[in-house]
Short mmCIF file of the C-alpha atoms (twelve columns), coordinates in Angstrom:
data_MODEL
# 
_entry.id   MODEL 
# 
loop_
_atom_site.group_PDB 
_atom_site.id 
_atom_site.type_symbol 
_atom_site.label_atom_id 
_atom_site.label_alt_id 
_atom_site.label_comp_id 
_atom_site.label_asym_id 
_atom_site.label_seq_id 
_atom_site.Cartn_x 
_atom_site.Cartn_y 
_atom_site.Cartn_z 
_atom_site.pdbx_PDB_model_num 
ATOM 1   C CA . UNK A 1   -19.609 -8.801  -17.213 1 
ATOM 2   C CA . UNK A 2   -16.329 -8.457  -19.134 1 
ATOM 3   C CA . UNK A 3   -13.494 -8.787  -16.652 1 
ATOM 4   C CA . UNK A 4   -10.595 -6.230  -16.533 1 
ATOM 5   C CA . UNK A 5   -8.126  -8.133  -15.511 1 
ATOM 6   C CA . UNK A 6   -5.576  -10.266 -17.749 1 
ATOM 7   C CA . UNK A 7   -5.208  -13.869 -17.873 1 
ATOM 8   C CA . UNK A 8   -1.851  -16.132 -18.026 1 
ATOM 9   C CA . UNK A 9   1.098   -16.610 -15.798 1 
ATOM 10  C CA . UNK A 10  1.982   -12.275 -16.064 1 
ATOM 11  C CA . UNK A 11  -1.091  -11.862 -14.012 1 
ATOM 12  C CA . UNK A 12  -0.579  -14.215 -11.903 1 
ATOM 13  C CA . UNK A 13  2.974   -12.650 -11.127 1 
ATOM 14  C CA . UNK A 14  1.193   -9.316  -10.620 1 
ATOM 15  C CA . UNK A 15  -1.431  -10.744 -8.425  1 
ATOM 16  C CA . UNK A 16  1.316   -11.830 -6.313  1 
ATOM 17  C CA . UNK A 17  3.301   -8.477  -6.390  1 
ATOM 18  C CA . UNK A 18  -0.046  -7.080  -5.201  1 
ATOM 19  C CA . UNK A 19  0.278   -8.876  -2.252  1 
ATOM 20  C CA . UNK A 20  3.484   -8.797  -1.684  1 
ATOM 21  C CA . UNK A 21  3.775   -4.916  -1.146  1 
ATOM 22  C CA . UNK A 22  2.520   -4.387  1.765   1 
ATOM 23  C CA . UNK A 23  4.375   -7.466  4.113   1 
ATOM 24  C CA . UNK A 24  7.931   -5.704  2.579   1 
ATOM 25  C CA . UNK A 25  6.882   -2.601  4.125   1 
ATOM 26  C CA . UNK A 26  5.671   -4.222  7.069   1 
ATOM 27  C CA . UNK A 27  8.813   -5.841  7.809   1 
ATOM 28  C CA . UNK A 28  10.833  -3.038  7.347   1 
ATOM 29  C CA . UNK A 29  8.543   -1.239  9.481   1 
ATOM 30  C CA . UNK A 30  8.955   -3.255  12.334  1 
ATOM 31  C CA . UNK A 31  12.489  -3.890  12.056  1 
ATOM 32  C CA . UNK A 32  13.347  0.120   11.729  1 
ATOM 33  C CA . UNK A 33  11.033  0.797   14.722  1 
ATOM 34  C CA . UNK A 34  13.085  -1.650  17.057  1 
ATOM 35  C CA . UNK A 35  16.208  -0.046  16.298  1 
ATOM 36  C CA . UNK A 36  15.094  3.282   17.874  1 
ATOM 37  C CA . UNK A 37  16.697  3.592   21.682  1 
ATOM 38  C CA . UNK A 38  17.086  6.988   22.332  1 
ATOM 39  C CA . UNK A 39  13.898  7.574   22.571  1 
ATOM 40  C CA . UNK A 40  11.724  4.668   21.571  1 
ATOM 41  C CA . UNK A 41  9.614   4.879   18.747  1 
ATOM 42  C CA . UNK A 42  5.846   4.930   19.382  1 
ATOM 43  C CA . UNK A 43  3.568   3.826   16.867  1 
ATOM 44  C CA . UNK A 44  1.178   6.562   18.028  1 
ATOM 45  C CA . UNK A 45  3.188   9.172   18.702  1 
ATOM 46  C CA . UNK A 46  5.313   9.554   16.127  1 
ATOM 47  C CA . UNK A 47  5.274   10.610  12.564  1 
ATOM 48  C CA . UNK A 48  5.537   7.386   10.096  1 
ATOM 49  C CA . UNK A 49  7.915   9.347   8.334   1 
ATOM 50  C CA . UNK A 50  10.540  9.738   10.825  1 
ATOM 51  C CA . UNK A 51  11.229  5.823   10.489  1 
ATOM 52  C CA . UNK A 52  12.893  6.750   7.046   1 
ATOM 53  C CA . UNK A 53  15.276  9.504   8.393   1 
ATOM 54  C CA . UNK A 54  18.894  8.662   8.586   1 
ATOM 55  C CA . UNK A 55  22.126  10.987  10.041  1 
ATOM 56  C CA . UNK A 56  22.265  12.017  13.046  1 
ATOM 57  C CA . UNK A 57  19.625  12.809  15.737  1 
ATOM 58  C CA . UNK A 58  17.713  15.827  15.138  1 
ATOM 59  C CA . UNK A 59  14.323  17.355  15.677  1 
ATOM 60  C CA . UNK A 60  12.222  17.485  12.937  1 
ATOM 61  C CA . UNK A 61  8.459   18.261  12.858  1 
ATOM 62  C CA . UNK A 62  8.339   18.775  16.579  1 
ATOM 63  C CA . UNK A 63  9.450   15.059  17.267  1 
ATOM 64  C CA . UNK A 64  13.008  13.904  18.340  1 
ATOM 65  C CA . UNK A 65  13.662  11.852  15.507  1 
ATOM 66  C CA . UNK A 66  16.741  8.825   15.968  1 
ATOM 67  C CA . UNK A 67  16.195  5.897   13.452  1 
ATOM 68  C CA . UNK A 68  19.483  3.934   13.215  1 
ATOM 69  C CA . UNK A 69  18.177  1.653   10.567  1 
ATOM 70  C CA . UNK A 70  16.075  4.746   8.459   1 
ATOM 71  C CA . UNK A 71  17.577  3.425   5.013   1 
ATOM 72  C CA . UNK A 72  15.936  -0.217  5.626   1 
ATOM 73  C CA . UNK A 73  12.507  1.746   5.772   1 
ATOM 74  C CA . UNK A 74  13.342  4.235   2.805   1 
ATOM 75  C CA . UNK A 75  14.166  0.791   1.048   1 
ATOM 76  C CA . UNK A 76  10.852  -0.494  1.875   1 
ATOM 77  C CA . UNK A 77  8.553   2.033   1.367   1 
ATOM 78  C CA . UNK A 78  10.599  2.015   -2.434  1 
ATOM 79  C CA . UNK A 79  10.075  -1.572  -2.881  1 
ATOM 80  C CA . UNK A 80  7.010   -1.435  -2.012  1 
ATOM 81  C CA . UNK A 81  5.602   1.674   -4.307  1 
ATOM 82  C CA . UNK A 82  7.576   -0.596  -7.110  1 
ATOM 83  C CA . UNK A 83  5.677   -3.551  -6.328  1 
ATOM 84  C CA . UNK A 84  2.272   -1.584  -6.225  1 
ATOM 85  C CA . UNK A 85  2.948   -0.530  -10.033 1 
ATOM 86  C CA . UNK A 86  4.340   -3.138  -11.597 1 
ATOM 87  C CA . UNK A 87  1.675   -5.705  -10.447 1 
ATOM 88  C CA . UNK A 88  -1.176  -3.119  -11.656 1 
ATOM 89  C CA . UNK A 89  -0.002  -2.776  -14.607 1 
ATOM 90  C CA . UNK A 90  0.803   -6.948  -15.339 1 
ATOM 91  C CA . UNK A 91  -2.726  -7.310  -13.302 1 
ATOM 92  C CA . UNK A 92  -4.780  -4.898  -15.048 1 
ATOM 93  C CA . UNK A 93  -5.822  -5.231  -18.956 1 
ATOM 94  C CA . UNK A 94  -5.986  -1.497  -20.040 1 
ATOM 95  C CA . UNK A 95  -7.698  -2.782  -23.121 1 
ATOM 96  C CA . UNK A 96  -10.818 -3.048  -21.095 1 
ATOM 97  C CA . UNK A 97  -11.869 0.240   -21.510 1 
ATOM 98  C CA . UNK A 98  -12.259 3.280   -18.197 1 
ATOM 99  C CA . UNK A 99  -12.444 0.926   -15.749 1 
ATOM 100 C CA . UNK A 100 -8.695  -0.729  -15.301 1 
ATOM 101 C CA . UNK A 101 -7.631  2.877   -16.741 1 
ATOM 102 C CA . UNK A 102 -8.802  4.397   -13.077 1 
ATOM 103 C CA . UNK A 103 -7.342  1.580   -11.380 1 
ATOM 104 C CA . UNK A 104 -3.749  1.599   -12.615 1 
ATOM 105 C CA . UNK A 105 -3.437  5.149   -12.720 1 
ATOM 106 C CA . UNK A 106 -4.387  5.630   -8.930  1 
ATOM 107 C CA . UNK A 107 -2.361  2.719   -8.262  1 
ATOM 108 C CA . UNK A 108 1.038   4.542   -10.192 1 
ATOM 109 C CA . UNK A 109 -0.065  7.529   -8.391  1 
ATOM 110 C CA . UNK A 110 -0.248  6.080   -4.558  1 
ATOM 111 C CA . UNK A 111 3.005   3.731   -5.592  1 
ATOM 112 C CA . UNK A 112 4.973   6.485   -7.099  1 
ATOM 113 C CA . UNK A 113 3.709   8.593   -3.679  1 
ATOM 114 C CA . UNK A 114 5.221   5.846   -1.399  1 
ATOM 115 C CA . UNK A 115 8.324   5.693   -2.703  1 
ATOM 116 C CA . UNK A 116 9.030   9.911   -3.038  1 
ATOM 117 C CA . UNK A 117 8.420   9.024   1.261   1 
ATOM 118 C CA . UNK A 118 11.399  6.747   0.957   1 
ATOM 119 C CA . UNK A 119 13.322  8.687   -1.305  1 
ATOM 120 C CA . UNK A 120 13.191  12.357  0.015   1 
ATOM 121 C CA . UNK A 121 12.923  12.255  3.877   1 
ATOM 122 C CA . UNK A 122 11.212  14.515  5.742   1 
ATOM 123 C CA . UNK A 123 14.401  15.549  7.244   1 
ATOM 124 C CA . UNK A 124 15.101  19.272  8.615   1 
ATOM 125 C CA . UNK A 125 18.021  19.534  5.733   1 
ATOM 126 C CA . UNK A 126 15.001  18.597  3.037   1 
ATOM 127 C CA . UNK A 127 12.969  21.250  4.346   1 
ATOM 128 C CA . UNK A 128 15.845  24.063  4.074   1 
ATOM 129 C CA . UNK A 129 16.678  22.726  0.689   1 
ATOM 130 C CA . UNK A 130 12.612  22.496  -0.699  1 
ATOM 131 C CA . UNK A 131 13.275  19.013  -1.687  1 
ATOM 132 C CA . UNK A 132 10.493  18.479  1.649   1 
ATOM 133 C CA . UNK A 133 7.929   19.177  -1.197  1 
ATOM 134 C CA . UNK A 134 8.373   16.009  -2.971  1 
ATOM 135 C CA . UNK A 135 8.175   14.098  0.405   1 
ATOM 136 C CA . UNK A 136 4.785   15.664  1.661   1 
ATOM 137 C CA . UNK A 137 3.587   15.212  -1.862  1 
ATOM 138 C CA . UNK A 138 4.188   11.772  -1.852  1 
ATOM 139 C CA . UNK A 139 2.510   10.908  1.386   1 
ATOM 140 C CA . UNK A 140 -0.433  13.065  0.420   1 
ATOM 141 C CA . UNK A 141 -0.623  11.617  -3.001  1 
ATOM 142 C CA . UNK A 142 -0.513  7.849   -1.389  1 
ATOM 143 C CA . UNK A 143 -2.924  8.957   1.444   1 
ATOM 144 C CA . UNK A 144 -5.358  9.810   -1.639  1 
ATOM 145 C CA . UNK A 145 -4.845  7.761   -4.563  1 
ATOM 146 C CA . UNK A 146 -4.443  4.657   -2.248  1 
ATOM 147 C CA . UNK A 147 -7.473  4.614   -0.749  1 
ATOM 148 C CA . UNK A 148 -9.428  5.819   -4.182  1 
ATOM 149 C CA . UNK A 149 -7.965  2.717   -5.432  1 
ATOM 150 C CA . UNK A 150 -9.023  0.450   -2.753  1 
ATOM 151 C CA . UNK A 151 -12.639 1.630   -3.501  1 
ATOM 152 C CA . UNK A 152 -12.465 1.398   -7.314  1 
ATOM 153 C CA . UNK A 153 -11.451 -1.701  -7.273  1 
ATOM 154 C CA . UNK A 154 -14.554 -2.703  -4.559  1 
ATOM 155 C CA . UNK A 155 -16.926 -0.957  -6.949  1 
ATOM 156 C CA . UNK A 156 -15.661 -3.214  -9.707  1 
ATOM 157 C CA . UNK A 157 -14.817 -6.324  -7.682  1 
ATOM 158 C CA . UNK A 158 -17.137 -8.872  -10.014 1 
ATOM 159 C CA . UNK A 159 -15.149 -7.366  -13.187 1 
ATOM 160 C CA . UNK A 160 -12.194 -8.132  -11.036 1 
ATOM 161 C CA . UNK A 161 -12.613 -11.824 -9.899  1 
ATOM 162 C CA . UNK A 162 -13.741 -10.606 -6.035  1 
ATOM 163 C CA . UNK A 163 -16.355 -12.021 -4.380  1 
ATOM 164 C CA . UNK A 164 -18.823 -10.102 -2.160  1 
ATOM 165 C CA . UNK A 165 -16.583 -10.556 1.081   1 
ATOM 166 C CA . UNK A 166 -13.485 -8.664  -0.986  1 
ATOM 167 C CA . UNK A 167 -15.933 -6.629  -2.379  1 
ATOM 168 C CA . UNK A 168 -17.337 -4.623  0.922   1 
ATOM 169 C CA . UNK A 169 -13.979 -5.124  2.774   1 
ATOM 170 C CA . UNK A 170 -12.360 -2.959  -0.168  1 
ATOM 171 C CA . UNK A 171 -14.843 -0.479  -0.374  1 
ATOM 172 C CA . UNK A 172 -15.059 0.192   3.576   1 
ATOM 173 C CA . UNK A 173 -11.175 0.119   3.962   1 
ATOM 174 C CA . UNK A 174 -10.793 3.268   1.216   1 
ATOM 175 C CA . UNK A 175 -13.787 4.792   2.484   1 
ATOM 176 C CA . UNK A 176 -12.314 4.533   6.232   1 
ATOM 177 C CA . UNK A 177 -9.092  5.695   4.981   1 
ATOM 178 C CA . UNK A 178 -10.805 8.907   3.155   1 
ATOM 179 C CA . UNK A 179 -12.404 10.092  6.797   1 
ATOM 180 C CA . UNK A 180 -9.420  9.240   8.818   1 
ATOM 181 C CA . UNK A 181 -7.495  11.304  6.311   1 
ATOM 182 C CA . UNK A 182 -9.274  14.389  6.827   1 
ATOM 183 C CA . UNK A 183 -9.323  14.144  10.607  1 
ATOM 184 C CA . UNK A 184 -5.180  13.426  10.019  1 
ATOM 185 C CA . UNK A 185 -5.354  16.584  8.362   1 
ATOM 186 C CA . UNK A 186 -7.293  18.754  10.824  1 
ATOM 187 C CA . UNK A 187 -4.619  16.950  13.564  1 
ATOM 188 C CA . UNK A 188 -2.059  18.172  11.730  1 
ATOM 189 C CA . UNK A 189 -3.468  22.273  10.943  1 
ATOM 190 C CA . UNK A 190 -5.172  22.427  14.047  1 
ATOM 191 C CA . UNK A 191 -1.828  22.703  15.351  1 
ATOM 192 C CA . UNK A 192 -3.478  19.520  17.991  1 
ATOM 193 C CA . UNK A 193 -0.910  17.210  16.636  1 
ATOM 194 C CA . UNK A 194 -2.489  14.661  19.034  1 
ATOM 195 C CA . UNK A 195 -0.717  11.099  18.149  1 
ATOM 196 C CA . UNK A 196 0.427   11.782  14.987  1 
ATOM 197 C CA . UNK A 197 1.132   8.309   14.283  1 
ATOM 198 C CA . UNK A 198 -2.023  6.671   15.457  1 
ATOM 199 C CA . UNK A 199 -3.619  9.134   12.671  1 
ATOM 200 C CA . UNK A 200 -1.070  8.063   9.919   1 
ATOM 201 C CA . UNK A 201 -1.693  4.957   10.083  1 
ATOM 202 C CA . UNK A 202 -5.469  5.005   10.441  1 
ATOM 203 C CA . UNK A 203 -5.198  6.684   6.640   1 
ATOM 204 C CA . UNK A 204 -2.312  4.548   5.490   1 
ATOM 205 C CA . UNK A 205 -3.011  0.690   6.719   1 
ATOM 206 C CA . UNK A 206 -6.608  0.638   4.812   1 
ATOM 207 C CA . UNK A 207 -4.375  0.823   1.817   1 
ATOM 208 C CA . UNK A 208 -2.077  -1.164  2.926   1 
ATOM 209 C CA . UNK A 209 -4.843  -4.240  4.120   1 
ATOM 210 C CA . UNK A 210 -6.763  -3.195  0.595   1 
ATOM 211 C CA . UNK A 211 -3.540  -4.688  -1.367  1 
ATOM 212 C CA . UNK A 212 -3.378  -7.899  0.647   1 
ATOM 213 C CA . UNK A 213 -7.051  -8.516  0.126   1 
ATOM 214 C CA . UNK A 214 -7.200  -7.891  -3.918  1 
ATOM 215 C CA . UNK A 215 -3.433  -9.520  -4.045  1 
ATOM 216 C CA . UNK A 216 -5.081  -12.752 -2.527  1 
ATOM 217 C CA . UNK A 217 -8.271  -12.688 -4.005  1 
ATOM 218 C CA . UNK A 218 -7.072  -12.643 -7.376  1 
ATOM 219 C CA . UNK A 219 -5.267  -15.541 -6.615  1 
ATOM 220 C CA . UNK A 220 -7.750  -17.358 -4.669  1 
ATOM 221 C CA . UNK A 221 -9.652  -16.467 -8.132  1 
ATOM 222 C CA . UNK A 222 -7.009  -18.337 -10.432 1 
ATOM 223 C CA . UNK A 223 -6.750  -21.256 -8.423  1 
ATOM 224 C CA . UNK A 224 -10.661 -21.638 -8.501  1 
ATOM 225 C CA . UNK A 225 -10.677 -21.378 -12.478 1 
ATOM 226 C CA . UNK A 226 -7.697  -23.743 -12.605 1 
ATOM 227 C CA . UNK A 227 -9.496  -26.108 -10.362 1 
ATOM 228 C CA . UNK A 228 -12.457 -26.044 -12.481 1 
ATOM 229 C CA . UNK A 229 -10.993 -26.102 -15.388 1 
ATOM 230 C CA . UNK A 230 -8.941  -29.180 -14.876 1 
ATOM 231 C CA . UNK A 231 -10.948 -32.632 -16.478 1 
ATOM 232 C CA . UNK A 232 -11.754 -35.245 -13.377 1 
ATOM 233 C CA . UNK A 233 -9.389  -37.625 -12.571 1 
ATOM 234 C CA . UNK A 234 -10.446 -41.087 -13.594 1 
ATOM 235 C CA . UNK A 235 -10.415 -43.948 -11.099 1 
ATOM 236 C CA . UNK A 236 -7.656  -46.087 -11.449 1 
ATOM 237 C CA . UNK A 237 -8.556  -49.742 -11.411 1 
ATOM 238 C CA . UNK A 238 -7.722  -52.017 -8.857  1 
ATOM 239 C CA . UNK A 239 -5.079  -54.721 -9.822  1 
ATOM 240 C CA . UNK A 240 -6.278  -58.252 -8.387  1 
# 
């Protein structure tokens, strides 16, 4: 099979921006979270979104939403929709054909999704101005495209450079992702709104897991070729 991926140092730089995506987010994740005292955030209670709010306290979506630190997660989520695209499109040889075509437009489509989520909050003053469109948008369209990807990418894991392990863990993360997004949905127009963030996350860390394992399997692939590629090393003699 033809792969559909590119060769050389430019996708070895996307490989790594792959996998670098998600840890940014993760960081600023857990650093934004910690900086919540009045009240403590809960990572199932609330909404992901209300990490990235900044001003003052306010209640927004039903939750009392305080995040001291909101631009470091804005900043984040930014980063890390940049990182998503730009390492598709260096990792991905849309020369191939269909194939790497699907892949880096989902992957533009869930990156450019993450970062509307950092750059239009889902603040009270975003939903009296419309620009709240753009945010839910962009969390839908990540919540979608993301976990497409994560499967397409699974379905073509040989073309790829995955072996069978990346293979099934990619196409059960997107798949998982796909259910827990409708039951996120039905939480959310039920009107149950029963841990929010438990069901966020359930939708949103398959994709996020999903980048970490085709970031460091197409590495793991380029150190195998370079390994085997490399001519023995002859014994040196011994000097008597």
């Amino acid at each position: 099979m033809r792969p559909i991926v590119r060769s050389g140092a430019a996708a070895r730089v996307g490989a790594v921006l792959l996998f670098l995506g998600p840890p940014v987010s993760w960081v600023a994740e857990l650093v934004t979270a910690a900086a919540w005292q009045e009240p403590h955030y809960s990572p199932f209670y609330n909404w992901v979104s209300h990490l990235g709010l900044t001003g003052p306290s306010q209640v927004a979506f039903g939750q009392v939403g305080n995040s001291p630190l909101g631009v470091v997660m804005d900043i984040g989520w930014v980063l890390y929709g940049v990182l998503l695209i730009v390492g598709a499109v260096l990792t991905f040889d849309l020369r191939e054909g269909p194939r790497p075509i699907v892949v880096v437009v989902l992957a533009v489509l869930a990156g450019a999704g993450v970062s509307l989520v950092g750059i239009f909050q889902g603040s009270n003053a975003n939903v009296a101005n419309g620009l709240i469109v753009f945010h839910t948008y962009g969390a839908q369209g990540v919540m979608l495209a993301g976990n497409l990807m994560a499967i397409a990418v699974g379905v073509n894991a040989t073309r790829v450079g995955l072996g069978r392990g990346r293979r099934i863990a990619s196409i059960a993360l997107g798949v998982f992702g796909l259910i827990a997004f409708a039951a996120f949905m039905a939480d959310v127009f039920t009107g149950w709104a029963w841990n929010i963030g438990l069901f966020e996350r359930a939708v949103i860390y398959p994709i996020m897991i999903g980048h970490v394992v085709l970031g460091s399997g197409l590495l793991a692939a380029r150190t195998a070729l370079v390994a085997r590629r490399e001519p023995p090393r002859r014994p040196v003699p011994a000097v008597r």
